[in-house]
N, C-alpha and C positions, 0 to 999 in steps of 0.2 A: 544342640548346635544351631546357631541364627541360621537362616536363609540369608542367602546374596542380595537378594530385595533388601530385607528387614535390615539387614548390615550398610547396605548404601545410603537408604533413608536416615538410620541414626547418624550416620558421619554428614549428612547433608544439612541435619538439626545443630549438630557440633560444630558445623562452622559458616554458619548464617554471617559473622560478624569479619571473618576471613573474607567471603565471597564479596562483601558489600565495600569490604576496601579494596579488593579488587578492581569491582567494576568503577566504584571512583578513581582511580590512577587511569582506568579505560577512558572516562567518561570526561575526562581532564584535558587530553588530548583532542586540541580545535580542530578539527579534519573535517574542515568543511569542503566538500568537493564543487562548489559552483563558484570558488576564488579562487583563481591562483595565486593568490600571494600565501594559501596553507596548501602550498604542494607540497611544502617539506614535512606538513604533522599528517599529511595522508600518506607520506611513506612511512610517519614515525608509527603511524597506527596498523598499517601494514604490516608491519615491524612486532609492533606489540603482540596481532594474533599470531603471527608466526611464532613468540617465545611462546604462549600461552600453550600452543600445540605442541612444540614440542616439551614441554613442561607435562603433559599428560600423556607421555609418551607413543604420543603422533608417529607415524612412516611418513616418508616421502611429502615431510612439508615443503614448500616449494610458495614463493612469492612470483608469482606471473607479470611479465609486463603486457599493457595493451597499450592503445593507441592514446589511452588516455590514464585513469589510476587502477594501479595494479588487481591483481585477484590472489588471493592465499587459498591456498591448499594442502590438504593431509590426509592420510588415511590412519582406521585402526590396526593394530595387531588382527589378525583374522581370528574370528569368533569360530569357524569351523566351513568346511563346505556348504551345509546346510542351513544355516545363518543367513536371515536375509541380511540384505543392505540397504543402509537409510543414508543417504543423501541428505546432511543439514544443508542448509542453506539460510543465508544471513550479509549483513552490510556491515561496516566501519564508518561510514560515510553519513554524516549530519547535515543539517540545515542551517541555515546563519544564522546568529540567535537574535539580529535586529528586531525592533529596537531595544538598544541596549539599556535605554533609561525605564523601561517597564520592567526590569530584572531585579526580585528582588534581594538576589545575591549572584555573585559572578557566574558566567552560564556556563564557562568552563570550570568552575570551582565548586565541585559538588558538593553541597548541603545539606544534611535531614534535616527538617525543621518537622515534628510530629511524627506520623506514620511513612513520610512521606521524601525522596531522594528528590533534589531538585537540582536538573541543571540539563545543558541540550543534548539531546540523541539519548538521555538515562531510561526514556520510554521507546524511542524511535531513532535506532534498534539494538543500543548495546546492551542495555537490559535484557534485553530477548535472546542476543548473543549470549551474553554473562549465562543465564538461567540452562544455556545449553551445555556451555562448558563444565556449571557446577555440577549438572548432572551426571556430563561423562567423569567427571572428578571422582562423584562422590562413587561410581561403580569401580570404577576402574583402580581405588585405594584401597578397595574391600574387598579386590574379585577380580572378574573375569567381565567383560563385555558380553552380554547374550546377541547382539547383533554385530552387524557387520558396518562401519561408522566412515563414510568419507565428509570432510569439512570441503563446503566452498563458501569463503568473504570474500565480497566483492567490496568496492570504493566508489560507485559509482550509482547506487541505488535512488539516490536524493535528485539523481540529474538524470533520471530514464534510462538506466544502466545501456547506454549508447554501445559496448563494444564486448557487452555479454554475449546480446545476441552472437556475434560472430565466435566467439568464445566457445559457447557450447557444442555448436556442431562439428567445432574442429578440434572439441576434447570429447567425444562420445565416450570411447571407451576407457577414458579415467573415470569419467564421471558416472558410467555405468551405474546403476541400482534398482533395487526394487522398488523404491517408492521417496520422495523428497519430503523431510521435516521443512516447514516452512515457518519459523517461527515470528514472521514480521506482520500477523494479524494482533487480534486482540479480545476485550471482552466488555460486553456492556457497562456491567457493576463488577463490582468484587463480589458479590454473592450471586452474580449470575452468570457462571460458564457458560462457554458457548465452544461451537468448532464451526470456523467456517468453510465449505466447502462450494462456493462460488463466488468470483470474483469478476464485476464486469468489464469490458472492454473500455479504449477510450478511441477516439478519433481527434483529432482538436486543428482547428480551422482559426484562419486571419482574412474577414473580408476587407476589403478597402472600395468605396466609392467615391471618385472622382467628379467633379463639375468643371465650374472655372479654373484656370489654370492659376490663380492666386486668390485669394481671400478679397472679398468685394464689400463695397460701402452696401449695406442694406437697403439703406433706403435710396439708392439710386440704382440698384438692380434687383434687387425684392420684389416679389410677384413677375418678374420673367424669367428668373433664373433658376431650377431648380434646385432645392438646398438638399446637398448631400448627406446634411445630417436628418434630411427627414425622411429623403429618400431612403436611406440605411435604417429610421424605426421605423417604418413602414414593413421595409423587410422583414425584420426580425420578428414583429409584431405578429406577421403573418405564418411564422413558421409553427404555432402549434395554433388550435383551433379552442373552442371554449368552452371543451372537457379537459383540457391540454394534454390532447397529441399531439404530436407531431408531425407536420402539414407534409417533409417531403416525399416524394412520390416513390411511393416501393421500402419506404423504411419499415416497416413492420411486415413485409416477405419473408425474411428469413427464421423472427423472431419464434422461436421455441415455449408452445404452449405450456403451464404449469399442471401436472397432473395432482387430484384432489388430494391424495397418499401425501405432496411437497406442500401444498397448501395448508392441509391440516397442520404438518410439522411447523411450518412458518408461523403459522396462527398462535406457536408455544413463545416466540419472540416478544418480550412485555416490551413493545416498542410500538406502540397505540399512539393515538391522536391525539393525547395528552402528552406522551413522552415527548412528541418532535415539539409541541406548542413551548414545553416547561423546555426542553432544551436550546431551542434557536429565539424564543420571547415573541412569534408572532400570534397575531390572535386569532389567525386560522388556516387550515392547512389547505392544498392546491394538487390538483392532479386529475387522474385518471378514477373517476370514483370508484367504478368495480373493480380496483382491487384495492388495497390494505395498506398502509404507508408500510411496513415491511416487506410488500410484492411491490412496489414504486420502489425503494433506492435498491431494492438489491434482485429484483429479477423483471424488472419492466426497464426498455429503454431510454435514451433521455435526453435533451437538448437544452444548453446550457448557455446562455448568452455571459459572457465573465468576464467583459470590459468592452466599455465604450469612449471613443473618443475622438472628437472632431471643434473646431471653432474656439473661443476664447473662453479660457475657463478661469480668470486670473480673477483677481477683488475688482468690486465696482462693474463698471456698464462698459461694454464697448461693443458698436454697432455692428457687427462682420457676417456678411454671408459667407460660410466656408469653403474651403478650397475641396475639401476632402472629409469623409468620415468613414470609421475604423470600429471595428468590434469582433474580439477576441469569443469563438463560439466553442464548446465542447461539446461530444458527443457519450453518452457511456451506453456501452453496449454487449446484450448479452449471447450466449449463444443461439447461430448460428453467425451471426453479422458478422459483416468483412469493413474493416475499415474501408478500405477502397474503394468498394459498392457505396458505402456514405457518402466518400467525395464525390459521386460522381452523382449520387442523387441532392446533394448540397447544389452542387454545379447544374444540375437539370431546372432547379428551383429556381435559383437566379438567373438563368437562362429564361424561365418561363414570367421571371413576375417584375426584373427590373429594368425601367422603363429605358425609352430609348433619347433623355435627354439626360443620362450619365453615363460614362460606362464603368466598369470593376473591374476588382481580380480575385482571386480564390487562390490561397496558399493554405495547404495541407502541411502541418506541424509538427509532430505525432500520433500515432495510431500504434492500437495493439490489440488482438485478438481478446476475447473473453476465457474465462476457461471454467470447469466445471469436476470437481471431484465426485469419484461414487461416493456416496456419504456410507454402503455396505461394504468397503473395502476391507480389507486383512488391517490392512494400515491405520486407517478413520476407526475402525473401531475399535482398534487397539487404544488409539489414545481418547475414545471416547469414556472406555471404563476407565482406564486412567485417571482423567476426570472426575470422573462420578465416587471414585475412589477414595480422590482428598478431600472435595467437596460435599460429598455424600449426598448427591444428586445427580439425576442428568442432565448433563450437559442441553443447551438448545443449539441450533443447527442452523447455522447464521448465511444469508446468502447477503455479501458485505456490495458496496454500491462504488467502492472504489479500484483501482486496479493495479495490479501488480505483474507487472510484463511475463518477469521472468516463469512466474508459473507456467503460462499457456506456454512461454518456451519450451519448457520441461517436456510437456506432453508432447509437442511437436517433434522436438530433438531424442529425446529421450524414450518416448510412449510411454513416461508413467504420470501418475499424479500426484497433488503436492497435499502430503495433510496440515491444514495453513489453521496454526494457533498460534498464541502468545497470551502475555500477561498483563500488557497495558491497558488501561481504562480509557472511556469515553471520554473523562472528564481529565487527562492527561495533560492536557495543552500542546501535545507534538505541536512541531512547528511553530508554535506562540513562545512567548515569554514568559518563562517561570513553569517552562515541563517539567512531568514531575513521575516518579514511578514510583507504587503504590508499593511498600515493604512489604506489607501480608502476603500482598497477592503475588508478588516477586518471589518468597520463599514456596509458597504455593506450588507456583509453575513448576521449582525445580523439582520438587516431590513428583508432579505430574508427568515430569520428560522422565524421570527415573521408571515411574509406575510402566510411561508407554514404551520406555525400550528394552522391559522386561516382559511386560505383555506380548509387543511382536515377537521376541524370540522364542517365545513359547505357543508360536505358533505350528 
């Protein structure tokens, strides 16, 4: 007689060509959340997982409104008392796929061209979704659920999931569980799993400097007048020093030392100083030397200057001392950091360093806590052999450099933590033109949600 396992994996291989037309009719649907003119394909796609779930014979699906686009919701038939409960959690919600003339096939008309699906959100995140659902499919055709399964899609992922937050705490106990599937991370290569189980904070700041009240001939007030655009690189100039730290006062207080045990494991990350050189094309890399570009983007802090702009930037010459200059700064940050303590040590800095023949302002934009799984959880290791299972290796143990709100919400809200994988690669293009999700490793993943939601019930 097959095992339940052994039975869900073979109907998971039987219908690779099922699932992948699926997720293209998913991946079809423009549900770009940061336009309103696709507010009607972010209900049609709201719309969508709602059939989807109940198509897998979901409980209590339910489409939520918020203050902005909606949240779906379902649970499973109950696996048993003693059955944990895993919390997936996941998005509908895409990126614009401007520009459209770098497309090279429609970004809502989804493509194989090779090994490879191309079109927008196919990696970021409805792949990640799809490869969840196929896995509850493939159990739940053949069997029984060994765990206990609530769905939450959100709409609003792409745009800082603004009314989640509020969301969670005022659905605690629907959303109850033991532990959050988080499947909107990802993996270096296809041959090199990973799990990652930290994710860092962000803060993100708008300064603005001030001078004259209108843009000035240069050369009739140049050299008396200070130029707020130099005043503004001066600033920024000053904010890391020339190992590059980070200059403001009290930023590395809270930061949370890496113990040798995390280091070691990090050290397993083939993401060396050739990796970043051959990935980003520069000729050399920059930072904090004693530690490892693997402890730099994903467990050391970090200040990010990500737009600047002041004065005449049009073709040709035109003489103007500026009225004003502007630069968009980020912060990422890990545990223990408070966004708030940032603003206020941004705010001490320029309090202390800029001069008193302009003044400024400090707008705080978004912020959001870091967060941090046990990487020896019931849950993390569950889907760590999982991993190691389809792959026939272990997994490395990824501390990822960018950030994703809703986790540390979880733990906040919730007291659990999120075990954050997925399928998509490095070399995906999320966000760009001509994303694309890796087939292999797409049917991959689904093997591996099956492996971990038969692992934890047999916990």
């Amino acid at each position: 007689m097959t095992d339940p396992r052994t039975s869900a994996l073979q109907y998971a291989h039987e219908h690779r060509q099922e699932f992948l037309n699926i997720l293209k009719e998913f991946a079809g649907i423009p549900s770009i959340s940061a336009d309103p003119a696709h507010k009607a394909d972010i209900q049609r796609a709201a719309e969508w997982v709602a059939g989807r779930l109940h198509a897998l014979g979901m409980k209590n699906v339910t489409i939520y409104p918020t203050a902005g686009h909606p949240v779906v919701y379902g649970t499973s038939p109950k696996a048993g008392l003693q059955a944990p409960t895993v919390l997936v959690y996941g998005h509908y919600d895409v990126q614009p796929p401007e520009p459209l003339e770098k497309w090279q096939s429609g970004p809502f008309e989804p493509t194989v061209r090779g090994e490879n699906l191309y079109g927008r959100g196919v990696s970021d995140m409805k792949g990640q979704v799809m490869a969840s659902l196929a896995a509850i499919e493939s159990i739940v055709r053949t069997g029984e659920l060994p765990v206990n399964i609530k769905m939450l899609i959100e709409g609003e992922e792409e745009v800082g999931s603004p009314n989640l937050e509020q969301f969670i705490p005022e659905h605690k106990d629907l959303l109850a569980c033991d532990a959050v599937l988080n499947p909107d991370a990802g993996m270096i290569a296809a041959d090199i799993p990973s799990v990652t189980y930290g994710l860092r904070g962000l803060a993100y700041f708008e300064v603005r400097v001030y001078g004259p009240s209108q843009d000035l001939h240069s050369g009739s007030f140049g050299g008396t007048i200070h130029n707020p655009a130099q005043v503004l690189c001066e600033l920024v100039a000053a904010m890391h020093d020339e190992n590059g730290r980070v200059t403001l006062p009290g930023f590395y207080g809270r930061v949370r030392q890496l113990s040798e045990e995390e280091r070691r494991e990090l050290a397993r990350v083939p993401t060396d100083e050739a990796f970043f050189k051959r990935a980003s094309g520069v000729p050399a890399l920059w930072g904090e030397p004693e530690y490892t570009p693997a402890e730099r983007v994903g467990a050391r802090p970090t200040l990010e200057i990500n737009g600047l702009l002041s004065g005449y930037t049009g073709a040709g010459a035109k003489t103007v001392l500026p009225a004003y200059a502007m630069a968009k700064i980020s912060t990422r940050l890990v545990p223990d950091q408070d966004p708030k303590e940032v603003y206020g040590q941004l705010k001490h800095f320029l309090e202390a360093h800029a001069p008193k023949t302009v003044r400024w302002e400090l707008q705080e934009l978004v912020g959001g806590p870091a967060s941090l799984s046990d990487r020896h959880s019931a849950a993390v290791q569950s889907l760590s052999r999982a991993i190691e299972s389809v792959w026939g290796k272990r997994p490395v143990f990824v501390r990822e450099g960018g950030s994703v709100p809703v986790v540390a919400q979880f733990q906040q809200h919730l007291g659990v933590d999120s075990v954050n994988t997925g399928f998509s690669l490095l070399d995906d293009g999320a966000h760009s033109p001509n994303e694309k999700l890796h087939l292999p490793t797409f049917y991959r993943g689904i093997d591996a949600l099956i492996h971990f939601f038969f692992n934890l019930g047999s916990k």
